[in-house]
Wavefront OBJ file of the C-alpha trace (Angstrom):
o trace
v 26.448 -7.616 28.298
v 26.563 -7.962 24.352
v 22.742 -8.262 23.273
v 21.700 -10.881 20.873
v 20.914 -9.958 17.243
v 17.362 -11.399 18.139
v 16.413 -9.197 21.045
v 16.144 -6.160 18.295
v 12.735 -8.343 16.389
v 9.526 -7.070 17.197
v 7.625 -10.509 17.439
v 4.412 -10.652 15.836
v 2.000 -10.016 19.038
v 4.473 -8.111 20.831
v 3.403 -4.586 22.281
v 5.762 -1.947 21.462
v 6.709 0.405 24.229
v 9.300 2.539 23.066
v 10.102 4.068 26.405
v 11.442 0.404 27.527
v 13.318 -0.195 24.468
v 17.123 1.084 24.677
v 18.535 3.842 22.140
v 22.104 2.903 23.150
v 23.275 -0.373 23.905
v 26.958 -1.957 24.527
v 29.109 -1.643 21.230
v 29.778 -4.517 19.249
v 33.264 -2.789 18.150
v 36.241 -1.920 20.340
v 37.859 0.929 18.529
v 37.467 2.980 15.759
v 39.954 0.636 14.158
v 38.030 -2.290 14.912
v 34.793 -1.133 13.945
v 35.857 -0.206 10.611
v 37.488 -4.047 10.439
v 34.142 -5.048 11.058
v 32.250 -3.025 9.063
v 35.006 -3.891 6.053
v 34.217 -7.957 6.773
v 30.197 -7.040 6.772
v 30.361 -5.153 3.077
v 33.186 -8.110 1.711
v 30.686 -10.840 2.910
v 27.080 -8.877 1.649
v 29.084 -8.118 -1.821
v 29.616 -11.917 -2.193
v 25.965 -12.513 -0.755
v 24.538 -10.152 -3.754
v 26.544 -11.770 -6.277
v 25.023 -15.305 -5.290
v 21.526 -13.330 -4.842
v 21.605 -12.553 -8.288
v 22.591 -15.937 -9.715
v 20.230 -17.580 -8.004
v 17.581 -15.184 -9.490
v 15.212 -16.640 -7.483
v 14.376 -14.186 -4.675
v 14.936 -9.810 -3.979
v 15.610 -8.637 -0.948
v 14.143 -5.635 -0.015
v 15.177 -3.212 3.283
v 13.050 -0.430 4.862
v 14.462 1.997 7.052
v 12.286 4.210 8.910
v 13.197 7.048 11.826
v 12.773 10.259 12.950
v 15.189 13.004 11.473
v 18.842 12.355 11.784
v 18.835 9.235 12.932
v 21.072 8.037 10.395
v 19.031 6.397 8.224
v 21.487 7.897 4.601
v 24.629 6.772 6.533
v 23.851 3.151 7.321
v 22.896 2.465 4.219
v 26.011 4.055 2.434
v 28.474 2.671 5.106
v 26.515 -0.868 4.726
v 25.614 -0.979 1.281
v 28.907 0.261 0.329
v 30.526 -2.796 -1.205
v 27.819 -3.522 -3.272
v 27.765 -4.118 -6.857
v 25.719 -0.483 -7.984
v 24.084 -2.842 -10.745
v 22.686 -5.296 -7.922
v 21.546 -2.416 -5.456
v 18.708 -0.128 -5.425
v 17.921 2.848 -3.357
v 14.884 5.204 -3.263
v 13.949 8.049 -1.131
v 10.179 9.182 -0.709
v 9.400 12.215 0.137
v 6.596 14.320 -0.566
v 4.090 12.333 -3.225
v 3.479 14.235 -6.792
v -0.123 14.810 -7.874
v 0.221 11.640 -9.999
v 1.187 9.508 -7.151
v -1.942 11.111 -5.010
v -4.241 10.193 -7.947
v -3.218 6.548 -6.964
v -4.003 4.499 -3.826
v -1.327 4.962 -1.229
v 0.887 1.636 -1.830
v 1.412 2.633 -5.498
v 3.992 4.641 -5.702
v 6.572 2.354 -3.662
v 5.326 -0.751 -5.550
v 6.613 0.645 -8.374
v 9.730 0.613 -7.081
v 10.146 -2.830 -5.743
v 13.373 -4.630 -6.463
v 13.541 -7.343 -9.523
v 14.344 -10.828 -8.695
v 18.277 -10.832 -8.116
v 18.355 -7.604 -6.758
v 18.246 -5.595 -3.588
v 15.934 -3.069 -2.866
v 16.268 -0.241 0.182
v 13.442 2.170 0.395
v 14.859 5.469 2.428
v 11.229 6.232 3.889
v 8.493 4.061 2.366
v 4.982 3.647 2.119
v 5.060 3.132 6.094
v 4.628 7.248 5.779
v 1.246 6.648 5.165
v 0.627 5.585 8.367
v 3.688 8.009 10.368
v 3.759 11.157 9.397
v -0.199 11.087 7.574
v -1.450 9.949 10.894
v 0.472 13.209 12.884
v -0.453 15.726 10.203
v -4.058 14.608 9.031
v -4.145 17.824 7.134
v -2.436 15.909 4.788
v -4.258 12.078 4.616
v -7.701 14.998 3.658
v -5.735 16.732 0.527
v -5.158 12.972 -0.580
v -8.970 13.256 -2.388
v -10.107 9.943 -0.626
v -13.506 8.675 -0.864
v -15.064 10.248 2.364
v -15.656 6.404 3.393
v -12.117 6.244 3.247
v -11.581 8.494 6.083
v -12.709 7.434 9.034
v -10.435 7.987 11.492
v -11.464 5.098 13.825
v -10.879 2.856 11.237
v -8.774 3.831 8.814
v -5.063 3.211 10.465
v -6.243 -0.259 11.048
v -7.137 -0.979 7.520
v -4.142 0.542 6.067
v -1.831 -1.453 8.331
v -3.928 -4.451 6.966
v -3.224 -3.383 3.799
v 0.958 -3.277 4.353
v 0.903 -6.488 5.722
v -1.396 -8.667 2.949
v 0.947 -6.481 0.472
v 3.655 -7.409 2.509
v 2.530 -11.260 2.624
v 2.078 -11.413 -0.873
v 5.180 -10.363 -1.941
v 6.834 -12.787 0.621
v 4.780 -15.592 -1.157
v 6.604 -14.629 -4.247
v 10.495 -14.650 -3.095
v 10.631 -10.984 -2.193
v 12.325 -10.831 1.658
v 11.669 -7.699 3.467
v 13.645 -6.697 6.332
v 12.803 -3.192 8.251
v 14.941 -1.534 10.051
v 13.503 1.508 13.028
v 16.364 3.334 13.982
v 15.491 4.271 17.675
v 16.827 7.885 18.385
v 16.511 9.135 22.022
v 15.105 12.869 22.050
v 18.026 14.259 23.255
v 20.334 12.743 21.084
v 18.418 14.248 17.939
v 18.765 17.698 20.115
v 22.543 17.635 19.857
v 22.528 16.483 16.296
v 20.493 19.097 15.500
v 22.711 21.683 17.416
v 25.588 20.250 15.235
v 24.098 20.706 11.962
v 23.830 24.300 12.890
v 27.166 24.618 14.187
v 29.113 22.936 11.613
v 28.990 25.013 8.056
v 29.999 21.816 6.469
v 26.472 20.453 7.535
v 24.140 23.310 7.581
v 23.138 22.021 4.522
v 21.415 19.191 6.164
v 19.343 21.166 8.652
v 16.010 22.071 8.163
v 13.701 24.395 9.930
v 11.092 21.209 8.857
v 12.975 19.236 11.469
v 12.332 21.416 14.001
v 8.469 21.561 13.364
v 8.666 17.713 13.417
v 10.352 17.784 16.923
v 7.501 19.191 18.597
v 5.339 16.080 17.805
v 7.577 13.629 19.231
v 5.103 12.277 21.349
v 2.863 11.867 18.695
v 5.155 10.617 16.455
v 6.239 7.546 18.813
v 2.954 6.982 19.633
v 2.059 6.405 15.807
v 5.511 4.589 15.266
v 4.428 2.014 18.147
v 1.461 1.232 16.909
v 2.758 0.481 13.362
v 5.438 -1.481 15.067
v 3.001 -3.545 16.943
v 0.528 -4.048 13.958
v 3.037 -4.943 11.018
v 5.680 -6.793 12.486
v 5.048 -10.225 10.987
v 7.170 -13.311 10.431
v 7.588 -13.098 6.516
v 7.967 -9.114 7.119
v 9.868 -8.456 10.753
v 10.778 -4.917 12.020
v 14.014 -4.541 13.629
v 14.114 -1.769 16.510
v 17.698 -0.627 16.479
v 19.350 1.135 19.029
v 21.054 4.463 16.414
v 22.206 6.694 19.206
v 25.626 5.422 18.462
v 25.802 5.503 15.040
v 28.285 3.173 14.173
v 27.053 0.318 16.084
v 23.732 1.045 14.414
v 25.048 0.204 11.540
v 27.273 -2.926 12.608
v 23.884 -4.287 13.578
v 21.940 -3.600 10.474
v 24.837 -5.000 8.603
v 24.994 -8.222 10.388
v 20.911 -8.467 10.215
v 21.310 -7.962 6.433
v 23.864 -10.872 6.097
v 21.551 -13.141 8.510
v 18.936 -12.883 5.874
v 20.548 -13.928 3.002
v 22.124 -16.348 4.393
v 19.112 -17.975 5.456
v 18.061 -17.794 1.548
v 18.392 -21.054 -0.241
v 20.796 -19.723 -3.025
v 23.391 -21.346 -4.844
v 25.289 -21.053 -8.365
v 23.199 -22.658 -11.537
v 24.343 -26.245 -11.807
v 25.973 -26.379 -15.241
v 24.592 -29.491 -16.931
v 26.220 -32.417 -18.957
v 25.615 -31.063 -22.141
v 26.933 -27.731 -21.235
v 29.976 -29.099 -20.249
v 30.490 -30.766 -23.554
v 29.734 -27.092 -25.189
v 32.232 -25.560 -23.051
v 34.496 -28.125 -23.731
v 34.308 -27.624 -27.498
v 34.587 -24.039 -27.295
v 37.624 -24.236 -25.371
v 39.126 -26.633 -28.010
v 38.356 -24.147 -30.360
v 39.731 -20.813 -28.616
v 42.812 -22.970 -28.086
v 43.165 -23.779 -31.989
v 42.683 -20.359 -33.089
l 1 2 3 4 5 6 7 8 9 10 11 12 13 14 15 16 17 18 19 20 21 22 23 24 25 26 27 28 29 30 31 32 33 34 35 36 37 38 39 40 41 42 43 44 45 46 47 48 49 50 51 52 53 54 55 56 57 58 59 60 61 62 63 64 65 66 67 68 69 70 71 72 73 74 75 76 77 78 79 80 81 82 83 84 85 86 87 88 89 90 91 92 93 94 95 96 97 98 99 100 101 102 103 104 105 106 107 108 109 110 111 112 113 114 115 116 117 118 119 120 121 122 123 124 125 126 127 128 129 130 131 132 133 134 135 136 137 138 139 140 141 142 143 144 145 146 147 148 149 150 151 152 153 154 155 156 157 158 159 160 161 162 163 164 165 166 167 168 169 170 171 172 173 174 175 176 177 178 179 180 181 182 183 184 185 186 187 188 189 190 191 192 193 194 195 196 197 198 199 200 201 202 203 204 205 206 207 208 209 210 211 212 213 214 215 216 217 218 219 220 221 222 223 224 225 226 227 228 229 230 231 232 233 234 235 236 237 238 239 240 241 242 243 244 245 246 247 248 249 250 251 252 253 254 255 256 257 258 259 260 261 262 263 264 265 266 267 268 269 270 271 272 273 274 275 276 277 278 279 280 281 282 283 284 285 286 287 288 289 290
C-alpha cells in the first residue's frame, strides 16, 4: 500500500526509532519511463514554484539534507533541483570547518549561507554536523577551543539542539521555510554501494577509505541521528525521514515534499496598480510611434 507523504514527518514529541522506520517502501513510479514522467512534472511544477517564490519576495525556502555516506544526498538534489532557475537556487556543501569558521560559534558558518528572500537554499550537510558526526568523534567538538564550560558532555547536545531550534524558530518568524530531509539508508544497502564504487572505475572516484572508517560507527551514528531527530523536529522546522534505499523513489518523494511547501506559501505576482497601468499604457503608445 502507497504511504502517505505525511507518514515520512517526524512530529514534534515523536520518539525516533530508526529500526521501526522502513528504508524501502512501495514505489510511487511504475517504470523507469514513468518515473522519469514524474520526476519531469515535479522539476516543470518547482521551476514555476521558484519563479512565483521570487516575485513574491516575501519568503526563502531553505532544504537540509542529512545521511550517512551514499545515500544519495548529491543526486536528489541534482535530479530535483534540476529545472531550476541557477539564479533562484543555492547549494552548499560543508565539510570540514576552516580555522576561521572554528574561531566562530558553531551556527556561524551555515548562517552565512542562508538563502535571500526569493531564493532557495539547500545545505548538502549543515550545521546539524555539530551534533552527528561531533557527537561520534568528540576528538573533534575538544580541537573546537570551547570554553571548558562549554563541554560538558551531559549537557552540551541538549543545549546545542536548543540552539538549532530557537535559530531555527527565528528564522521561521522571518519568512525563511526550512524543510529537512534524512535519507534513511539500511546498512546493507550502503555495503553494496560501497562494493560498487570499488568495482566500477567510473566511480572509484567517489569512494573513500573515510567511508569505511565511518561504517564502523553505525550504531553510534543512528543513535546520535535519533536523538537529533527526536529533539529538532518542530512544526515551523519538520524533518522528513525518507526511505533512500531506492533511490529514485527517494527522490520522487523529496520532490513532491518540496512542491507541498511552496504551495502552502501565500505567494502571488505583485498586483500592478492603476497608475502603473497608465505608465505602461503610455509607454506602449510610445514604442508603437517610434
Amino acid at each position: 500500500m502507497q504511504r502517505h507523504l505525511g507518514d515520512y514527518r517526524v512530529r514534534p514529541g515523536d520518539e525516533v526509532d530508526l529500526k521501526t522506520l522502513p528504508t524501502r517502501v512501495d514505489p510511487i513510479y511504475a517504470s523507469k519511463k514513468d518515473y522519469r514522467r514524474l520526476l519531469e512534472a515535479g522539476t516543470r511544477e518547482l521551476s514555476d514554484l521558484q519563479r512565483l517564490l521570487y516575485a513574491h519576495d516575501r519568503y526563502c525556502l531553505l532544504l537540509i539534507f542529512q545521511a550517512m555516506d551514499t545515500a544519495g544526498k548529491d543526486g536528489a538534489i541534482r535530479h530535483v533541483m534540476s529545472g531550476v532557475n541557477p539564479q533562484g537556487c543555492q547549494v552548499f556543501s560543508f565539510k570540514h570547518p576552516s580555522p576561521e569558521e572554528l574561531d566562530h560559534d558553531f551556527l556561524w558558518r551555515t548562517h552565512r549561507a542562508l538563502p535571500e528572500r526569493g531564493r532557495i537554499g539547500i545545505f548538502n550537510r549543515s550545521y546539524y554536523e555539530e551534533v552527528l558526526i561531533v557527537r561520534v568523534r568528540p576528538e573533534i567538538l575538544h580541537a573546537q577551543r570551547l570554553p571548558h564550560t562549554a563541554l560538558d558532555e551531559g549537557k552540551i547536545w541538549e543545549e546545542r539542539y536548543r540552539s538549532i531550534v530557537d535559530s531555527e524558530a527565528h528564522l521561521h518568524r522571518n519568512g525563511t521555510r526550512i524543510v529537512k530531509f534524512f535519507l534513511h539508508l539500511s546498512k546493507e544497502e550502503q555495503r553494496k554501494r560501497l562494493i560498487e564504487r570499488i568495482d566500477d572505475p567510473d566511480k572509484n572516484w567517489k569512494f573513500s577509505e573515510a567511508d569505511i572508517i565511518q561504517r564502523k560507527a553505525w550504531d553510534a551514528y543512528m543513535q546520535a541521528y535519533e536523538d537529533c531527530l527526536t529533539s529538532t523536529s518542530t512544526c515551523e522546522a519538520p524533518w522528513h525521514v525518507v526511505p533512500a534505499d531506492d533511490k529514485k523513489n527517494a527522490r520522487l518523494i523529496v520532490s513532491q515534499i518540496v512542491l507541498d511547501t511552496l504551495k502552502a506559501l501565500p505567494l502571488a505576482y505583485p498586483q500592478t496598480t492603476k497608475a502603473r497601468v497608465e505608465q505602461l499604457r503610455l509607454l506602449r503608445q510610445a514604442l508603437e510611434q517610434d
